[in-house]
N, C-alpha and C positions, 0 to 999 in steps of 0.2 A: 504494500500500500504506500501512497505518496504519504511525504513529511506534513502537507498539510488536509489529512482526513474530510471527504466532503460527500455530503448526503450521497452522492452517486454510488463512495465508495462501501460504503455501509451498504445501503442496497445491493450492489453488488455480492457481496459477504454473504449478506439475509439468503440471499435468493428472491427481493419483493421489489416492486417499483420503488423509484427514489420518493415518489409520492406516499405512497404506506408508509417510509422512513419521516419525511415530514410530517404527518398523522400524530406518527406515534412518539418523535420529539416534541411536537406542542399538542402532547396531549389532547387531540383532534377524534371527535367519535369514530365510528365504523370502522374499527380494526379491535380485533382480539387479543384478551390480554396477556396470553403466552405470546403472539405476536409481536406487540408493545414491549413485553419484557426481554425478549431476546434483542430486539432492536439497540433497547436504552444499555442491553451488556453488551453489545458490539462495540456503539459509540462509544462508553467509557473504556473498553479496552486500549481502542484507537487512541483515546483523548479528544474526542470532537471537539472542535471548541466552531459556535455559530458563527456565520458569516452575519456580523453587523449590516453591514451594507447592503446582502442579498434578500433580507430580513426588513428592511427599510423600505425597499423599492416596492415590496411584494404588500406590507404593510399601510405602507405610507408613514410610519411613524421611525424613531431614529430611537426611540427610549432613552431621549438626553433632555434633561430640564437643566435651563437658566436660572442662577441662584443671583439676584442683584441685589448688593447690599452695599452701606454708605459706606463703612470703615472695617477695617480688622482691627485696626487699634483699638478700639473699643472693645475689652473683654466681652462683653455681653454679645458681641455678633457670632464669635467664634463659638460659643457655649450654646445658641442657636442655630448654628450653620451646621452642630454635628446631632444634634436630632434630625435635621433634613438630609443629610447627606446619608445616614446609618438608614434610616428608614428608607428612603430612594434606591438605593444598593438593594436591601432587603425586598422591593418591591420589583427588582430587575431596570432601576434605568441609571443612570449616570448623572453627575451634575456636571454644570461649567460654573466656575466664581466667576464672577465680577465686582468689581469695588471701584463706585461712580466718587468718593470721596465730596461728597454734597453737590458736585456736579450735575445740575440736571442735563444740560448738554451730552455729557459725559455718558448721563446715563442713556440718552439718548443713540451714541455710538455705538453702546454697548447689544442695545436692544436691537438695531439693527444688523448687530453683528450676527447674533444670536441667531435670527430668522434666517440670515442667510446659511448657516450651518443647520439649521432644520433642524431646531430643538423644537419640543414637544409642546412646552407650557412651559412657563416665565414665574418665579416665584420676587417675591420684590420687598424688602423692607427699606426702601428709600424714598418710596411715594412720596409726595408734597402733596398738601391737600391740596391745590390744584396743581393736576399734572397731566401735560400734554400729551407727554407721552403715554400713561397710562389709558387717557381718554381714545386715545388712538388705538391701543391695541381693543381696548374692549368694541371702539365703532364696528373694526375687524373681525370680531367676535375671537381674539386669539385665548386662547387657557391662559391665564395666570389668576393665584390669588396673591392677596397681601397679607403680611404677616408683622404686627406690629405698627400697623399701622392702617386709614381708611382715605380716602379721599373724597371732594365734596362738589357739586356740579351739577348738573342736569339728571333727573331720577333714574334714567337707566343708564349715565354713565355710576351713582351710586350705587349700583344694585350688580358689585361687585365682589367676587368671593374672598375674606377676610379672617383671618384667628386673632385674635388681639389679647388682651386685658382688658380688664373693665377698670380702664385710668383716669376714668373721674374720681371712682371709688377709693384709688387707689393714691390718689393727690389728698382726700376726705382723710384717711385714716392714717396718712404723715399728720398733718397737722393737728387733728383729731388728738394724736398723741400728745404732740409738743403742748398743746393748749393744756390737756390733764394735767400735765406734769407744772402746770406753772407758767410756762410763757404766753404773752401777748403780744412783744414784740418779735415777729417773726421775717430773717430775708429768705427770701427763696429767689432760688437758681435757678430760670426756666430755661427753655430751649429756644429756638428757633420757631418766630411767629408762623412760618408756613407749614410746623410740623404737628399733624393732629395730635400726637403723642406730649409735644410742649402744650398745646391748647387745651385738651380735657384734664391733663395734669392739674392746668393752674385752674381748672370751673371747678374740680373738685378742692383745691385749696380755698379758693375764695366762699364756696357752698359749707367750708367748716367756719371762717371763721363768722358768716351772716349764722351760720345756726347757734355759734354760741355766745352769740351777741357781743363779739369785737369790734373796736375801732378799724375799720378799714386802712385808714393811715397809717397801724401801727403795721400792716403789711407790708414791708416793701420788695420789690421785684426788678429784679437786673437777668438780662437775655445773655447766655450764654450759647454755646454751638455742640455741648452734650459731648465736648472734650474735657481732658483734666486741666488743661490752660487753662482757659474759660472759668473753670470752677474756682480755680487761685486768685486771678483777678477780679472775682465777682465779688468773692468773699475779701479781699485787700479794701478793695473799696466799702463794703457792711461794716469794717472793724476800723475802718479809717474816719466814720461817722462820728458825728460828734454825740449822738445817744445811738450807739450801734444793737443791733439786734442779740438778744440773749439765747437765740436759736437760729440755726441755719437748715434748710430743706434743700439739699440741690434731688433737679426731679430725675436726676439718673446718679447712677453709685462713681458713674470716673469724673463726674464736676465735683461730687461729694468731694470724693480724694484729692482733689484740687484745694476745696476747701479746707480739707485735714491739714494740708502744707501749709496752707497760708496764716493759719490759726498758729500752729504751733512756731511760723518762722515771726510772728511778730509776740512772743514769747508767753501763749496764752496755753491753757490747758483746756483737751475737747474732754467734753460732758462736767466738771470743775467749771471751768471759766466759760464756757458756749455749749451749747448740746448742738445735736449733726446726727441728722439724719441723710438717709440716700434713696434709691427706686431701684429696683432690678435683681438685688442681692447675688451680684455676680462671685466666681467663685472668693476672689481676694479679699472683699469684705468681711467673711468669716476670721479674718485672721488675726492672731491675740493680739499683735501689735496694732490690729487696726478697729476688730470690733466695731462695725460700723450697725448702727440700725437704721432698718432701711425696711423696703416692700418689697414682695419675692413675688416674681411669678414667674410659672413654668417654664423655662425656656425650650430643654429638651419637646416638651408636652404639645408647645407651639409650634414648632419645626416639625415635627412629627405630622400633627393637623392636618398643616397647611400641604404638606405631601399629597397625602391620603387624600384629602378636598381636589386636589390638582391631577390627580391622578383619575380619580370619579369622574371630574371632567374630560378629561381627555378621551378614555374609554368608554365613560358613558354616553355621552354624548344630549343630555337632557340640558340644554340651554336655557330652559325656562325655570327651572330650578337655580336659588342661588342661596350659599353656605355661608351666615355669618356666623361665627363663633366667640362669645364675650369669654374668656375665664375671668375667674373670683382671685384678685391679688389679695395674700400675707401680708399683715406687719409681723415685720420679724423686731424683735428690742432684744440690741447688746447693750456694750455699758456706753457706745458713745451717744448717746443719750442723755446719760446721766439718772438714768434708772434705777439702777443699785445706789447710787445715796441716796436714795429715799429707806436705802436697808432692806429693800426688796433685793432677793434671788433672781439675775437677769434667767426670765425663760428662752428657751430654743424660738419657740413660736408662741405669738400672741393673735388674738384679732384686737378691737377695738373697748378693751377694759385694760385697767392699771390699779 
């Protein structure tokens, strides 16, 4: 047999048409299953390995999804990128990265790069609520969902498949905290006005502090880019205030950490001197030196989803069907908080009592 093994040569082998060999590799009705079984021990003998390409043509599909995301620098992409990627594998397709780095242009190249190599469905955590390019693909009706994110626009460009958080809730139950614990003067760290994720963040921030009857004023908000720079200079400036905030909320965990730096380089103590909170509970916030509390939600869980969702699409082919999905974010409370000097035991997990 040739070095590289090919339906013919199996058939050949069987003794059956190379068609009963395709059958009985994808698991195709009307062929018998001592038939099927001696086929799939030929081919492992050989080592079959499928012609991608001849599997494509015959399909129309390539079983490769586009993964577009803003950054890798940001912990939280990569720790979402390997639910999609582990689960996509397990489901038989392949990914391609790309990383538009806020780029909507960028992302723009990419998407069309994608099409042109004839991936399947487009998965996306870089949307802007408004985005052209996404408005595009859906006019096209091409597969993709979002994940961590939504975009806003004409009803059936909204009526897009999405796994998210539910990050107003989850803006609610930062603050919701820091307010029990004592503060009323609070900064927070938002993102980027065009990102729904900075936006329902801060409705849920501002929704705690109307319910618990705070001064609006004592809120203050500086926009950061949901980097750790960002997070340092956001907080330089709260602590460079001449009555600076006694809590700091950045709405993702790498501006938090910005803010840890900035706290401690102007020679203050976090959860002592500031409490610091963060959003995301990416893996580094666990760590003793940093104990950060913060809001957890699924990352793996979400990757995973948005797979599954994008792959129903694709295969399924029910276009009139559309998959949002909210998950219920954690608060998680360590000590930077400042928790424990209340003489409370910092728990693993909390929701919203203290």
């Amino acid at each position: 047999m040739r070095r590289h093994t090919t339906i013919k040569d199996i058939a050949k082998v069987a003794g059956v048409s190379h068609t009963t060999v395709y059958r009985a590799l994808n698991d195709k009705p009307r062929i018998s299953q001592s038939t099927k079984e001696q086929i799939i021990s030929i081919a492992q003998e050989f080592n079959y390995q499928p012609n991608v390409l001849a599997q494509s043509l015959v399909s129309g599909r390539t079983k490769t999804l586009g993964l577009v995301i803003t950054t890798i620098v940001n912990p939280f992409y990569p720790e979402l990128a390997r639910g999609i990627e582990a689960t996509a594998r397990f489901l038989g397709y392949s990914i391609i990265l790309c990383c538009t780095n806020f780029d909507i242009s960028v992302e723009k190249q990419y998407i069309d790069m994608l099409r042109s190599r004839g991936v399947d469905g487009m998965i996306f955590t870089s949307a802007h609520i408004h985005d052209p390019n996404i408005t595009r693909l859906v006019e096209d009706n091409f597969p993709l969902v979002l994940v961590n994110r939504k975009i806003s626009g004409d009803p059936g460009i909204e009526a897009v498949d999405y796994v998210v958080v539910d990050n107003v809730m989850g803006g609610y139950l930062a603050v919701e905290h820091l307010i029990k614990m004592g503060h009323q003067r609070i900064g927070v760290i938002s993102g980027p006005s065009d990102s729904s994720v900075a936006a329902d963040r801060l409705v849920g921030v501002r929704n705690a502090f109307t319910e618990y009857g705070l001064n609006p004023t004592e809120l203050l908000v500086l926009e950061g880019d949901f980097l750790k720079p960002s997070g340092y200079e956001a907080a330089r400036k709260f602590l460079s205030l001449r009555n600076p905030p006694s809590a700091i909320f950045g709405i993702n965990d790498y501006m938090a950490m910005g803010a840890l730096e900035a706290i401690l380089d102007s020679g203050l103590r976090v959860s002592e001197d500031i409490a610091l909170m963060g959003f995301n509970d990416i893996e580094f916030s666990s760590l003793r030196t940093i104990e950060l509390s913060t809001i957890g939600q699924k990352k793996y869980e979400m990757g995973s989803i948005a797979v599954h969702t994008l792959i129903e699409r694709i295969e399924g082919g029910d276009w009139d069907k559309v998959t949002q999905i909210t998950l219920e974010p954690d608060l998680i409370i360590r000590r930077s908080c400042g928790y424990h000097l209340r003489g409370y035991t910092v728990p693993t997990r909390s929701y919203s009592q203290i």
